[in-house]
C-alpha positions in Angstrom: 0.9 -25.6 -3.5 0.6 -22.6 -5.6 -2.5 -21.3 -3.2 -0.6 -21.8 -0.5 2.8 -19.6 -1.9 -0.1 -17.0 -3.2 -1.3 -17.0 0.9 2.2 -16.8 2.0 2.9 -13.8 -0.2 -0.2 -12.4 0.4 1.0 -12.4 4.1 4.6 -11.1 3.3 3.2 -8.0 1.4 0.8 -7.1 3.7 3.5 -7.6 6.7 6.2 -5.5 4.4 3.6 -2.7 3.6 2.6 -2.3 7.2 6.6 -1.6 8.3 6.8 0.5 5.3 4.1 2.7 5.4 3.8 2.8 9.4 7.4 3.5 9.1 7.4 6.8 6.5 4.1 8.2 8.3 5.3 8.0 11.7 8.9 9.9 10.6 6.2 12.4 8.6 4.8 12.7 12.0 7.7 13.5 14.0 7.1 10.1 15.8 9.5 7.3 15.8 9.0 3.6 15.3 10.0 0.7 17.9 12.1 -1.8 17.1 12.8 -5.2 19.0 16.1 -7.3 19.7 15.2 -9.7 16.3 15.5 -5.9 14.2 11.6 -6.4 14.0 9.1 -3.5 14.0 6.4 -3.0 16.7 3.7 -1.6 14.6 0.5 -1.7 16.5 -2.3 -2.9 14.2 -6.3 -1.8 14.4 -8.0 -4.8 13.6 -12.2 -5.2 13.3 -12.6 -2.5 15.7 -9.4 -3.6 18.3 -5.6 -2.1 18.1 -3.1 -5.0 18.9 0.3 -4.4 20.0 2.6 -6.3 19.2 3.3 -7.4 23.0 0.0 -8.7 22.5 -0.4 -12.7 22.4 -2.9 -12.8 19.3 -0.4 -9.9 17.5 0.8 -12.2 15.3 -2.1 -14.7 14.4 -4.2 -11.2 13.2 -1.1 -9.8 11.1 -1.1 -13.5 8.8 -5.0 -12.9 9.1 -4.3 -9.3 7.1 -4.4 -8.9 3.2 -4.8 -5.6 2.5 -3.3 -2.8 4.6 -4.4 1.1 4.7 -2.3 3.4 6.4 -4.1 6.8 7.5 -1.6 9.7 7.3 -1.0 9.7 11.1 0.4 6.8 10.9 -2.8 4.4 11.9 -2.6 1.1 10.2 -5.9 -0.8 9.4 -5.8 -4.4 8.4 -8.3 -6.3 6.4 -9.4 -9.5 5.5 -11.9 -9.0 2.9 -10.9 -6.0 0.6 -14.2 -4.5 0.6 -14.3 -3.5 3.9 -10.7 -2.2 2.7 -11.9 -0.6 0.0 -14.7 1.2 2.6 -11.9 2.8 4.5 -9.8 4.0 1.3 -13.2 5.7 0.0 -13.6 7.5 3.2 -9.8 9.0 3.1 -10.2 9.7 -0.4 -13.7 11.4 0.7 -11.2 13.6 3.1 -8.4 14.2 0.9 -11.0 15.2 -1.6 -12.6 17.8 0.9 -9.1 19.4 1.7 -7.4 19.9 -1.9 -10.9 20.5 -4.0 -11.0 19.6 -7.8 -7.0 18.9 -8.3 -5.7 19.9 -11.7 -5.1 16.8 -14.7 -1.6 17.4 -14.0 -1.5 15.5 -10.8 -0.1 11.8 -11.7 1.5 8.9 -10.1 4.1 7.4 -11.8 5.4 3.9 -12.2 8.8 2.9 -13.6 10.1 -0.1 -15.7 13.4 0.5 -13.3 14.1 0.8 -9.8 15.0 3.7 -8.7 12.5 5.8 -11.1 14.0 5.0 -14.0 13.6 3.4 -17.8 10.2 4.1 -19.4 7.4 5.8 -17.1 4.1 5.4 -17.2 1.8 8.2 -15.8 -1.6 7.6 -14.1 -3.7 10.7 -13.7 -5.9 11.4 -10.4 -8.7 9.4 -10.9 -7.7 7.0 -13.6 -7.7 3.0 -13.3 -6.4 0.7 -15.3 -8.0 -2.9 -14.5 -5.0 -4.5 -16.9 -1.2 -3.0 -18.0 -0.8 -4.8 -21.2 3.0 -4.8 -21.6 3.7 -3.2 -18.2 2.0 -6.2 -16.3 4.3 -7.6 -14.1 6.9 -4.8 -15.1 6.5 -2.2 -12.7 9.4 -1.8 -10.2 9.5 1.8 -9.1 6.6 4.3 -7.7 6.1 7.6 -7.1 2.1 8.3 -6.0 0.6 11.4 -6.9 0.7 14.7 -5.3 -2.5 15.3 -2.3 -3.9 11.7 -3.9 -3.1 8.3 -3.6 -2.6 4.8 -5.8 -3.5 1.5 -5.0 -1.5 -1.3 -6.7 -2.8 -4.4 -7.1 -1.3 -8.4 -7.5 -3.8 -9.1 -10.2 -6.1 -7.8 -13.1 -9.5 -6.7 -12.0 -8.5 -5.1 -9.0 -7.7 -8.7 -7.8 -5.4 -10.2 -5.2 -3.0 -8.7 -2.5 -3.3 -4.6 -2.6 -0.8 -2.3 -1.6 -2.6 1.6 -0.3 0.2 4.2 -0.6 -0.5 7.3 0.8 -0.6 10.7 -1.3 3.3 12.1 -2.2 5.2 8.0 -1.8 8.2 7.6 -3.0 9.4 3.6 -3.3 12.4 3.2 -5.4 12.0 -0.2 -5.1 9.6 -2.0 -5.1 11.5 -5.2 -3.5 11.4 -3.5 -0.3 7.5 -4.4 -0.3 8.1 -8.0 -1.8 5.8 -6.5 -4.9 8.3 -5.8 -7.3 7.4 -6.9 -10.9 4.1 -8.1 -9.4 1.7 -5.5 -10.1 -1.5 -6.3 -12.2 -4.1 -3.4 -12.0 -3.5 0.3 -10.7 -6.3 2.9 -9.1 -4.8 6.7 -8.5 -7.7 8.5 -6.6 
């Protein structure tokens, strides 16, 4: 039962993220997002190698195939199965970003909240820090705000485990709720 709560979550976050992200980059991009009759979005999803609408009979049997999610900056969402092939995609955009800015100064931090909307204690995460465990901030974290020109990967587990959440470079979530990951975060990479 627990595996099967852990798959339904797994589906939820990467469902919520999708919206979310697809959502801010599109209004970034001057681009809106569709909506249906049931208040659902229509985010077309890339998929090993093929973009699905949503009009698209299989649409909805590849999103609950989807466990990790990266959004590209035009708005592009990837899903993944396996988060290596996840974690391929998020090395290339880092590759870019890091091609674009150069060497960014130590001052450049994303930074998670005990609170929602940013507040109680903060803790910072440097460009190009992980932290594979958050002692007393595991589970804890339940606002974000993702470093300037870089960007964080939260994770559902320790290790870099579980369900992972890409945020693009300059996010703001004041709650974390909105992506069904709120007090669920484990592990942390800012790039």
């Amino acid at each position: 039962m627990k595996i099967l709560k852990k798959l339904a979550m797994g589906v939820t976050v990467s469902a919520l993220a999708l919206f979310l992200l697809v959502s801010s980059a599109l209004a970034q991009s001057g681009q809106s997002l569709q909506v249906n009759s049931d208040g659902n979005a229509l985010i077309p999803i890339i998929f090993e190698g093929v973009t699905y609408a949503p009009s698209d009979a299989k649409f909805k049997e590849i999103l609950n195939k989807v466990k990790h999610t990266v959004v590209e900056r035009d708005g592009k969402a990837y899903g993944y199965v396996n988060a290596a092939d996840a974690d391929k995609h998020v090395s290339k955009i880092i590759a870019d970003l890091s091609e674009e800015v150069g060497i960014l100064e130590s001052d450049y931090v994303s930074s998670f909240y005990w609170n929602t909307n940013y507040s109680g204690a903060r803790l910072d995460v440097e460009s190009g820090r992980s932290l594979a465990t958050l002692g007393i901030w595991n589970d804890e974290i339940s606002s974000v705000k993702t470093a300037n020109l870089r960007a964080t990967r939260l994770y559902e587990h320790s290790n870099f485990g579980g369900v992972s959440i890409f945020l693009p470079p300059n996010t703001n979530i004041s709650n974390l709720a909105s992506l069904n990951f709120n007090d669920k975060i484990s592990s942390i990479r800012v790039y």
